[in-house]
C-alpha positions as CSV (number, residue, x, y, z in Angstrom):
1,X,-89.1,-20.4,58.9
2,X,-88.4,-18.8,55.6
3,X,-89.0,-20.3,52.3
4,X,-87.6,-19.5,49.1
5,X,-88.7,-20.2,45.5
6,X,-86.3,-19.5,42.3
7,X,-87.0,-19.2,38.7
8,X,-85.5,-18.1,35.4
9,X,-83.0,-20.5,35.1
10,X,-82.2,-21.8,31.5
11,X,-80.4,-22.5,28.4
12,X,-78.7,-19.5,26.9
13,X,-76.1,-18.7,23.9
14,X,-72.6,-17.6,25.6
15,X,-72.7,-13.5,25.5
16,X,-76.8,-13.7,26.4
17,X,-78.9,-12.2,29.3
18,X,-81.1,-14.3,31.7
19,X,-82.3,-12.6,35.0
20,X,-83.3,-15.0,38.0
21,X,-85.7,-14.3,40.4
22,X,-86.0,-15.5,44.3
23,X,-89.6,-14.8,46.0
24,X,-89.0,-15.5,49.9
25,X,-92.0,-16.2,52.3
26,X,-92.3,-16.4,55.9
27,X,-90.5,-14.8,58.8
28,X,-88.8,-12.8,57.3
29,X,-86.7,-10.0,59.7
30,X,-85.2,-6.9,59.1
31,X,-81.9,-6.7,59.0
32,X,-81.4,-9.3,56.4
33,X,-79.2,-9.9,53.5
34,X,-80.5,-11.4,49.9
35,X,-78.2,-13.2,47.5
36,X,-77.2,-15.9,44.8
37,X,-74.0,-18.2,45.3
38,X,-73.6,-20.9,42.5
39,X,-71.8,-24.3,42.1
40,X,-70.7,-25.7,39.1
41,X,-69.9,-29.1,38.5
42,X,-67.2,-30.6,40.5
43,X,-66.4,-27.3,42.6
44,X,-67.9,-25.2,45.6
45,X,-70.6,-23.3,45.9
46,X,-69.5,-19.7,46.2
47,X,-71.0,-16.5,46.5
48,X,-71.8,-14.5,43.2
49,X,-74.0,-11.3,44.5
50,X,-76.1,-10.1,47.7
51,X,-77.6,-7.2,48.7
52,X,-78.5,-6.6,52.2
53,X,-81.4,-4.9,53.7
54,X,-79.7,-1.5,53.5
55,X,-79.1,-1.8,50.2
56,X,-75.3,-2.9,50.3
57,X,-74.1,-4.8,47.5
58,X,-71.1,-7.3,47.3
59,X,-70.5,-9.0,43.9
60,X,-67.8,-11.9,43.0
61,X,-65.1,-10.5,41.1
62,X,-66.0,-12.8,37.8
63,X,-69.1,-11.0,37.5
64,X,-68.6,-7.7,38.4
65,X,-69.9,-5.5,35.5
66,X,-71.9,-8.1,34.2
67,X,-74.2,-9.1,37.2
68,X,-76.4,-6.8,39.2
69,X,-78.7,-8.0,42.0
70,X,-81.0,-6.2,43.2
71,X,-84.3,-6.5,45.5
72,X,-88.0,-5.5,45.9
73,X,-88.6,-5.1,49.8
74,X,-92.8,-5.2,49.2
75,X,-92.5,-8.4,47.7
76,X,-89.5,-10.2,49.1
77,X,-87.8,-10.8,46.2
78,X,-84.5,-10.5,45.2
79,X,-82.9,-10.7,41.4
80,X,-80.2,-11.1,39.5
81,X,-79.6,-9.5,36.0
82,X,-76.5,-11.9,34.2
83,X,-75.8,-10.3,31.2
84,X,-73.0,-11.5,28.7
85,X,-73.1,-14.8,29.8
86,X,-70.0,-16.8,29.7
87,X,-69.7,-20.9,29.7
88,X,-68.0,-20.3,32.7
89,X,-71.6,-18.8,34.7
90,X,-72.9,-22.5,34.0
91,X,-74.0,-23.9,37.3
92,X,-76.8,-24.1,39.5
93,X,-77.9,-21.3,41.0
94,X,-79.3,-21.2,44.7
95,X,-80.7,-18.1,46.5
96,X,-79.4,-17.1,50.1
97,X,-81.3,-15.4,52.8
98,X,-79.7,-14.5,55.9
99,X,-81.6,-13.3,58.8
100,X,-78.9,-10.9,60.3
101,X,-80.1,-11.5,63.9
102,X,-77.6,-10.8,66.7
103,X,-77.7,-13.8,68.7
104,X,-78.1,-16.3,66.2
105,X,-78.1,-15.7,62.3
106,X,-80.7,-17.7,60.6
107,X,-79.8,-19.2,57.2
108,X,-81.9,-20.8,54.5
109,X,-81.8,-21.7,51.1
110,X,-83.5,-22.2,47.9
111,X,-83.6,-25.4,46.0
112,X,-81.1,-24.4,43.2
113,X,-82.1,-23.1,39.5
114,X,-79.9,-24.6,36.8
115,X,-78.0,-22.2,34.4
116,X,-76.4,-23.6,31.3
117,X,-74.5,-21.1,29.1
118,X,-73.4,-22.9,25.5
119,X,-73.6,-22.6,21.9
């Protein structure tokens, strides 16, 4: 089992920084992939960033050059650095962790940080 705890979610003024953060515990194999996906009201969930174990990255096109994720292997923790917020990046944000095992990929997912983005 892994477990996953977020923080850094928050109010912030439309063209502002907030950087989330996503501490995993548990049984936690190598290779893996770390991420964020997001869902705002009344749409999907989708996939905003995630970085893999290798260190690949893959970013959603709405937040390429404004996003970066990144992650701290000795602590388990991935991040992700929103700058220039737009209303549009208000949603709730949930951190992914897949364990990339080759019979069976494992799953799990944090409880969801809420980021509003508004004057």
């Amino acid at each position: 089992q892994v477990q996953l705890v977020e923080s850094g979610g928050g109010l912030v003024q439309p063209g502002g920084s907030l950087r989330l953060s996503c501490a995993a515990s548990g049984s936690i194999f190598s290779p893996n992939s770390m991420g964020w996906y997001r869902q705002a009201p009344g749409k999907q969930r989708e996939l905003v960033a995630a970085v893999t174990s290798y260190g690949t990255t893959n970013y959603a096109d709405s937040v390429k050059g404004r996003f970066t994720i990144s992650r701290d292997n000795t602590k388990n923790t991935v991040y992700l650095q929103m700058n220039s917020l737009k209303p549009e990046d208000t949603a709730v944000y949930y951190c992914n962790v897949v364990l990339l095992l080759p019979d069976a990929p494992q799953d799990y997912w944090g409880k969801g940080t809420l980021v509003t983005v508004s004057s």
